[in-house]
N, C-alpha and C positions, 0 to 999 in steps of 0.2 A: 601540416597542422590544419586542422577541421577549421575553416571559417566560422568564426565565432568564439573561439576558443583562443586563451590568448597566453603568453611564456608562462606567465605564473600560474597557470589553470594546471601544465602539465607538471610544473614544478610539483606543484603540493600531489598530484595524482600518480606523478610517475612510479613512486617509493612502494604504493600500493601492488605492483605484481610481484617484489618481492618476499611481501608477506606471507606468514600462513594465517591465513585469512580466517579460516575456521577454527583453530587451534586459538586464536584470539578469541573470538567468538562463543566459541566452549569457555574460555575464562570469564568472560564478561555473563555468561549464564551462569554460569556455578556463585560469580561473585554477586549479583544482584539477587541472588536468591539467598543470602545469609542471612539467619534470624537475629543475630545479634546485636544488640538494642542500642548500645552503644556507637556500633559502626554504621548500624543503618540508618539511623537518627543523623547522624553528623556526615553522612553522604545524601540523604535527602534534604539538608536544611543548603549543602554546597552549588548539591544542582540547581536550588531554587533559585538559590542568590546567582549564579554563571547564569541562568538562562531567563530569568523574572518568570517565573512560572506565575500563574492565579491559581491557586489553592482556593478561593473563596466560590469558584467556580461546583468545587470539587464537592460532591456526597458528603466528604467525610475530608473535612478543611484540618483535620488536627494530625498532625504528620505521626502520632504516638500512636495515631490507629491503625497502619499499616506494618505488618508483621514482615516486611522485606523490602527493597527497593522498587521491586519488581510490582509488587502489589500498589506502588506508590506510582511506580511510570505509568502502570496501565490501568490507573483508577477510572470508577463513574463520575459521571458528573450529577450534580444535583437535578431533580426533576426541573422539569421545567427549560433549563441551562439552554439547550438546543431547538427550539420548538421546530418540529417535521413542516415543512409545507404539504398542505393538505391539499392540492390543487390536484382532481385527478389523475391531470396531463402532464405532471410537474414530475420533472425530475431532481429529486435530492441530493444534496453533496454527500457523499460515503462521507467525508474525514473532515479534524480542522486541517490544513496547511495551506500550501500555497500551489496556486495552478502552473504547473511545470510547460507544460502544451497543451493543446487542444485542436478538434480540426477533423476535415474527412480523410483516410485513409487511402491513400494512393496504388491503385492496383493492393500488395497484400504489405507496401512499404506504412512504418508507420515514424512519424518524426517524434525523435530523441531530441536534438539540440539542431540548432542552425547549424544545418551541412552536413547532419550526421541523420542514419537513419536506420532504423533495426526491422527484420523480417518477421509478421504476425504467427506463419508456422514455427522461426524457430522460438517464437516467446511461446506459443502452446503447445512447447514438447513434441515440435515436430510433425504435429498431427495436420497435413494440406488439408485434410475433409473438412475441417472444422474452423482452421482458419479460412478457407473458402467460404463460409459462412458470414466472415467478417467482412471480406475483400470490398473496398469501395465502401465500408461505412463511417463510423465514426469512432472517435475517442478522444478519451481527458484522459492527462496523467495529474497525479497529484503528490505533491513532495510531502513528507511530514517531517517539522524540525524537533529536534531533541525535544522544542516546551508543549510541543501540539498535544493535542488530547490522542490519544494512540490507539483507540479501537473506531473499528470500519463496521460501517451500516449500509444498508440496503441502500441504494439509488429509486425504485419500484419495487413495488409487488413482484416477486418471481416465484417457483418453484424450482429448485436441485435439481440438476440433469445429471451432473459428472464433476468431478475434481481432480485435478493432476498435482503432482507433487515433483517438479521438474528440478536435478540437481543443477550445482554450480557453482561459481566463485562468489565472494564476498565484498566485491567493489564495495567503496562509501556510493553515495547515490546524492552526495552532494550536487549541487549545480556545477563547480568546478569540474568534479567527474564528469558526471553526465556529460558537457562541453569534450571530454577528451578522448573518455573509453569506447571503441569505438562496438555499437552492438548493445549497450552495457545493460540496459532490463531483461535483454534474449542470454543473457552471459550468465546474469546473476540466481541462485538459488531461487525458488518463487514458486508460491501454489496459486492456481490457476482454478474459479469455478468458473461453470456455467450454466446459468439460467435459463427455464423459463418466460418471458415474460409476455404482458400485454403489447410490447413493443417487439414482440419478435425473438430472437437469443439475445441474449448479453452475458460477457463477460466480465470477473471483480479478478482480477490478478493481484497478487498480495508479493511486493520484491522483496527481497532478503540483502540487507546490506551486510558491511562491517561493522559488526558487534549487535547484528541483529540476526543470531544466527538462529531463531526461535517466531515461529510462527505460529499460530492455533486459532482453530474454527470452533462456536458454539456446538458443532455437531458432532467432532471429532477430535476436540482435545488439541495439545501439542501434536505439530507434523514436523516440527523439525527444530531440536534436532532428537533422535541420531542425524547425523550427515548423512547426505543418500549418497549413493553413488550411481542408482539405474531409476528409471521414471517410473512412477507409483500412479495408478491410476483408480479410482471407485467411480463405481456407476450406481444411481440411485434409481435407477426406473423404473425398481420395485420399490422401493423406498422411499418414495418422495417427501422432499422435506419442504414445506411451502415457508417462505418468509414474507414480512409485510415490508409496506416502504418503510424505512428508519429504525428497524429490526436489526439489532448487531448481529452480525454473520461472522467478525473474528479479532486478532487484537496482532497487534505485535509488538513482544517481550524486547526494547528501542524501538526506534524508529526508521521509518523506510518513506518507500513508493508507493500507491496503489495506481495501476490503469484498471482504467472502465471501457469497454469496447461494446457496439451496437452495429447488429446488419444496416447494408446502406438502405438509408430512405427510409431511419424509421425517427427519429428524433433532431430536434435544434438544437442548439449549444443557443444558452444567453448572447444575446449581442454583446454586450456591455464585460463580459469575460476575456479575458487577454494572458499572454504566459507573464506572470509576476501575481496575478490578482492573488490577494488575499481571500481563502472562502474559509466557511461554519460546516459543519456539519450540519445537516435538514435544510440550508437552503436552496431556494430553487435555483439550480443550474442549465435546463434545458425543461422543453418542451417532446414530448410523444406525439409523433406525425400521424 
């Protein structure tokens, strides 16, 4: 048992590799996309109340304005809602939730949970060139719970370099998980960009939980699913697609993971940031070295 992880962490995760993960997954797409007025009304009004959502937060606060569930999980928020830090050197929070890890990258290990720790080549598809790139920098992982706001924004100004589309299983990416599975963001389905940035590369990895079997980027639509089964790769370097900081770059159809990953020596993490913190989207998280 991984230090830190404790009987009932495996209890509730163990049940997890018998599933078909996907096959779940694909239901929970099909189901959150029914227009039916009736049932999506009274499954939108159940989630709010299970989770205390703030709807007042939301664009469009009237639950009769959302033509599916799916349009309700991955709603805007009202202007204003999130204000960007505009600090040149500032780095932004992609998402709401809550900070899972943070910290410099050890050799190309990066920490999952106390005592557990997953490989930067195998979370991007294998590729040692590119996680070499990473080795010895940094990273933030960031949880999203079912109520969080669920589209992901820029951290910095980057430009598109490449995006990967790495297959996988469908772990939950709860805290209990995480504590147990061992590897589990390098395991799980997950699309992988990477930037250009003033800092150097950076990476936005987007994981794919259980019942989050649907991923999609502003530039390219749904990447998943179909379910892949082989690594999917584009390269933009004819193509370049420039984003600003706090520029949404993608959403996910439930909730997940996102890691942020920076070459060593190029940015701080907040002091005052720790694993449990609560963060906003747009605030400042880290400082550009």
């Amino acid at each position: 048992m991984a230090t830190g992880a404790r009987l009932g962490d495996w209890l509730r995760s163990a049940w997890q590799y018998l599933l078909p993960q996907h096959a779940i997954s694909r239901f929970t797409h099909w189901l959150t996309r029914l227009k039916h007025v009736g049932f999506k009304n009274w499954l939108i009004r159940a989630f709010i109340r299970r989770f205390d959502v703030d709807l007042g937060e939301a664009a469009v606060p009237d639950i009769t304005g959302y033509p599916t569930f799916n349009a309700f999980f991955t709603r805007a928020l009202r202007t204003g809602a999130r204000p960007v830090t505009a600090e040149p050197d500032a780095i932004a929070c992609p998402v709401d939730g809550t900070l899972s890890q943070l910290g410099k990258i050890t050799g190309e290990r990066v920490i999952q949970a106390k005592g557990r720790t997953f490989s930067l080549t195998e979370l991007l598809g294998g590729d040692a060139v590119v996680a070499g790139k990473f080795a010895a920098g940094a990273f933030m992982t960031l949880y999203l719970s079912p109520k969080d706001y669920h589209r992901v924004h820029m951290p910095v100004d980057g430009t598109l370099l490449r995006m990967l589309h790495v297959p996988g299983r469908l772990f939950s990416v709860s805290p209990a998980t995480t504590r147990t599975v061992p590897g589990l963001f390098a395991r799980n389905e997950r699309v992988a960009m990477i930037f250009d940035t003033t800092a150097g590369l950076m990476a936005v990895v987007m994981v794919g939980a259980l019942n989050v079997g649907s991923i999609e980027t502003v530039w390219a639509g749904e990447i998943t699913p179909p379910r892949g089964y082989v690594l999917r790769s584009w390269d933009y370097l004819d193509n370049r697609l420039e984003l600003a900081k706090g520029a949404e770059l993608g959403r996910f159809n439930m909730g997940s993971t996102v890691i942020v990953l920076f070459a060593a020596d190029r940015v701080h993490w907040q002091r005052e940031l720790s694993p449990g913190s609560g963060v906003r989207m747009g605030q400042c998280i880290g400082t550009l070295l």
